[in-house]
C-alpha positions, -999 to +999 in steps of 0.1 A: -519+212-517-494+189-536-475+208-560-454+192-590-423+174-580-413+182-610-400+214-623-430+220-651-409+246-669-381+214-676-407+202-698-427+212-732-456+219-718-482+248-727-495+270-706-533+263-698-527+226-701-528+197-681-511+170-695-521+140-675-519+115-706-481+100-696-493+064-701-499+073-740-474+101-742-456+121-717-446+156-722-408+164-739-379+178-716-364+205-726-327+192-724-332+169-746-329+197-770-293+194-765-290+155-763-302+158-803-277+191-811-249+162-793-258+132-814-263+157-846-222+167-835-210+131-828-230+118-862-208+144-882-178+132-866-167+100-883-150+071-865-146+093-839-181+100-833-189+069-841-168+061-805-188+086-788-220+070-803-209+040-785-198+052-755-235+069-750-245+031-758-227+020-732-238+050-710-277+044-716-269+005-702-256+016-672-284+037-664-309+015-672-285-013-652-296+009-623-332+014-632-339-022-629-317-033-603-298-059-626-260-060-636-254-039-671-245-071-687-276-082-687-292-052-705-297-049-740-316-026-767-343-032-791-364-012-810-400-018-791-411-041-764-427-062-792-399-064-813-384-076-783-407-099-777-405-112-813-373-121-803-380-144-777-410-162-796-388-169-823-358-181-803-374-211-788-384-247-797-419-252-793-433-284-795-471-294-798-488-296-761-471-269-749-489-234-737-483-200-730-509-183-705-511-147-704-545-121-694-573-117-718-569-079-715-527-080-724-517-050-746-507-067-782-470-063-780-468-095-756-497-113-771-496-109-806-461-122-816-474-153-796-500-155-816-484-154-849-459-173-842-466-199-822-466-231-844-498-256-843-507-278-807-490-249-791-523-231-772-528-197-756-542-196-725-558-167-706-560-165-670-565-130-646-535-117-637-544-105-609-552-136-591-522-161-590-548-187-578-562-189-606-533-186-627-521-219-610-550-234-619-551-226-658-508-236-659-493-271-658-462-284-667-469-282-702-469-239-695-438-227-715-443-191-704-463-167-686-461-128-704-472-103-682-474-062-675-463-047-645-491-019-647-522-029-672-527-009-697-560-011-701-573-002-669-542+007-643-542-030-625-508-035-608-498-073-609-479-093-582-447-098-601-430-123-571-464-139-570-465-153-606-429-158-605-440-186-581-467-198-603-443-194-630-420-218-607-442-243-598-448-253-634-411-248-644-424-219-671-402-186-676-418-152-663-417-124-692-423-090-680-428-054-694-424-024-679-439-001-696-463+010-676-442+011-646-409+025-653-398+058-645-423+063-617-421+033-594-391+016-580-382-015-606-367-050-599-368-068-631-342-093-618-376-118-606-383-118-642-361-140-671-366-116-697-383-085-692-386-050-714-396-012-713-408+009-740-387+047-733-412+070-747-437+072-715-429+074-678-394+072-686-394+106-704-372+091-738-388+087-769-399+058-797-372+040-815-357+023-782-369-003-758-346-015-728-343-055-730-333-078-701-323-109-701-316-128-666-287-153-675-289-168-643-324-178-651-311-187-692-278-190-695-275-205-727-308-186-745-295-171-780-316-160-805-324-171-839-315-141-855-292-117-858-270-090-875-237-076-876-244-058-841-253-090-822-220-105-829-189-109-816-162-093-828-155-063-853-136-082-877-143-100-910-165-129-901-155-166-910-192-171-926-181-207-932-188-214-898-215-202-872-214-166-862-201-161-823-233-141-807-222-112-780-216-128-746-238-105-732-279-091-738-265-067-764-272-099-789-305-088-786-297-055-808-292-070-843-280-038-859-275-004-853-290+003-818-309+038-824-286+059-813-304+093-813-331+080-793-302+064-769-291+105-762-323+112-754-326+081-732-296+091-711-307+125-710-344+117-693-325+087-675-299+111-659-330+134-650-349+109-635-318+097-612-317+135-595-353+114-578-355+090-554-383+066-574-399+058-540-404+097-536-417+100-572-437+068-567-459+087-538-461+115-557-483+100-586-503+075-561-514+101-540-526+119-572-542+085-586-557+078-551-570+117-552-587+113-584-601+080-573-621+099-547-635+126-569-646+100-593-663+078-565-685+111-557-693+112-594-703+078-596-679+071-628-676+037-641-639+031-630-622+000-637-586+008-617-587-011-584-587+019-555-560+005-531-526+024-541-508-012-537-527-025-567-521+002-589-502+025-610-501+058-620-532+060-641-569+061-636-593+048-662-627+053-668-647+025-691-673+053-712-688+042-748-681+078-757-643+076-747-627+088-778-655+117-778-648+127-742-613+126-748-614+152-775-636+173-753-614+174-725-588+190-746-609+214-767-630+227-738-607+224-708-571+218-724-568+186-705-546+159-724-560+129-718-560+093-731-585+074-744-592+044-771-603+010-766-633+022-743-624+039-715-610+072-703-572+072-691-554+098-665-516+093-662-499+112-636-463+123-636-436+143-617-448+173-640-488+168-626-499+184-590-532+188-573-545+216-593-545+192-619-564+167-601-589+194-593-593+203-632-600+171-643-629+162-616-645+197-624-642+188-658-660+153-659-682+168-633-695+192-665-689+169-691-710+140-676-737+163-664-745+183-699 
């Protein structure tokens, strides 16, 4: 039996639950009771909390410096991967017979602010991921950009990251990744990437209101963005608005104004948690519950779309069922297993919190609910 590598009782979690829906939501630590009660302190403080505010800033940079294997000057903060990618859309000159490529199946925050934004002649082109063959074959120089997850969404798909960064290459397009779906459970090195972000309320054990932002400036040393705020520039001191506004030298230009600092606490908190875990450990954990899973649903004969090799997938296991969102609500009323489900299919995220007993509840579960 493979017990939690996690302490469970760190974590909110309810007794009689299985809480096996981290790629949605994961479960709260408990010590980030006291990361709040800290910011609450600081924000009462004045200019002198105001200095501790920053200094936890600077303290949730270094940590996710060391998450994804960068240099801390080259992390930044935004509020969401999408506004983060927002960023990027906007920032560039785009010019008509150019072409972004990404997968049909991309979650929105990479596709949809291409979409929107992208001016006229500029096309979208789709291409599967998962084969950099074929990816080479929808790109060509004209390819501005190829926007990718680490993990799918969708249905638990690991890409080849130093694959499409040679696609990527042989086209001269930048690589954009997010790591959503990846961080916190899998060793990360974003540095492949030349701009690359994490949402902080999933694996990573943070919550909404910050995204980590990376920005390779080897790969784009002169990239700035198009907007900004009184964050993103340089200097505290009355601006000379008669000329240009000097941007941070740094990826903290990405944060335009105040980064969100309570959200930050909580991000070191769950960041400084994490590090007592070697990510390769934690990374074998969750496969060999994935790859347990994967055998009791091969028995039952479940539609599953998550590749079963452990190399080409995450943490998750998805199921595609019409009755998804049904199923989903079952599982929690009749079993109290918290699951995840919309856009068709049936999703079971596995953290450091999860062990074999919760393997075994789910499989007995869908074993009842697909045979009533």
């Amino acid at each position: 039996m493979s017990p939690p590598l996690f302490d469970t009782a760190d974590f909110r979690l309810r007794d009689g639950i299985t809480h096996v829906c981290a790629g949605g939501e994961t479960a709260f630590l408990l010590r980030h009771d006291q990361a709040f009660q800290r910011y609450a302190e600081d924000k009462s403080r004045g200019p002198r909390g105001r200095i501790a505010q920053d200094a936890m800033v600077e303290r949730a940079r270094d940590l996710s410096a060391a998450l994804f294997g960068v240099a801390r000057e080259s992390i930044g903060f935004v509020s969401s991967v999408a506004e983060g990618m927002s960023l990027l859309v906007e920032s560039f000159d785009w010019r008509a017979g150019q072409s972004v490529c990404v997968d049909a199946s991309e979650y929105p925050s990479l596709v949809v602010p291409l979409r929107l934004a992208l001016p006229e002649g500029v096309k979208v082109r789709f291409a599967p991921m998962h084969d950099p063959d074929a990816v080479a074959r929808v790109v060509d120089e004209g390819t501005r950009l190829l926007a990718v997850s680490h993990v799918s969404y969708l249905h638990g798909r690991r890409y080849d990251l130093a694959a499409l960064r040679r696609v990527a290459d042989g086209v001269g397009a930048m690589l954009v990744v997010d790591h959503t779906q990846a961080a916190g459970y899998m060793p990360l090195e974003a540095g492949p990437a030349d701009f690359a972000f994490s949402a902080t309320y999933k694996w990573l054990l943070g919550m909404t209101g910050t995204a980590i932002a990376y920005w390779n400036r080897d790969r784009q040393p002169d990239w700035q963005p198009r907007t900004g705020g009184w964050f993103s520039i340089d200097g505290m001191g009355q601006p000379d608005y008669q000329a240009r506004p000097r941007l941070k030298p740094d990826a903290m230009r990405m944060t335009r104004g105040n980064p969100a600092h309570a959200s930050l606490y909580v991000l070191v908190s769950a960041l400084e948690y994490l590090a007592g875990f070697e990510p390769a450990r934690v990374q074998a954990h969750v496969q060999g519950l994935t790859t347990s899973l994967l055998a009791h649903f091969a028995g039952l004969g479940l539609p599953v779309t998550t590749p079963g090799n452990p190399a080409e997938h995450g943490a998750s296991v998805c199921v595609a069922l019409p009755d998804a969102d049904a199923l989903v609500a079952a599982l929690e009323d009749r079993f109290g297993i918290l699951a995840w489900g919309g856009r068709g299919r049936v999703r079971f995220s596995f953290h450091g919190y999860n062990g074999d007993r919760d393997v075994a509840a789910i499989a007995d579960a869908m074993r009842t609910l697909r045979t009533a």
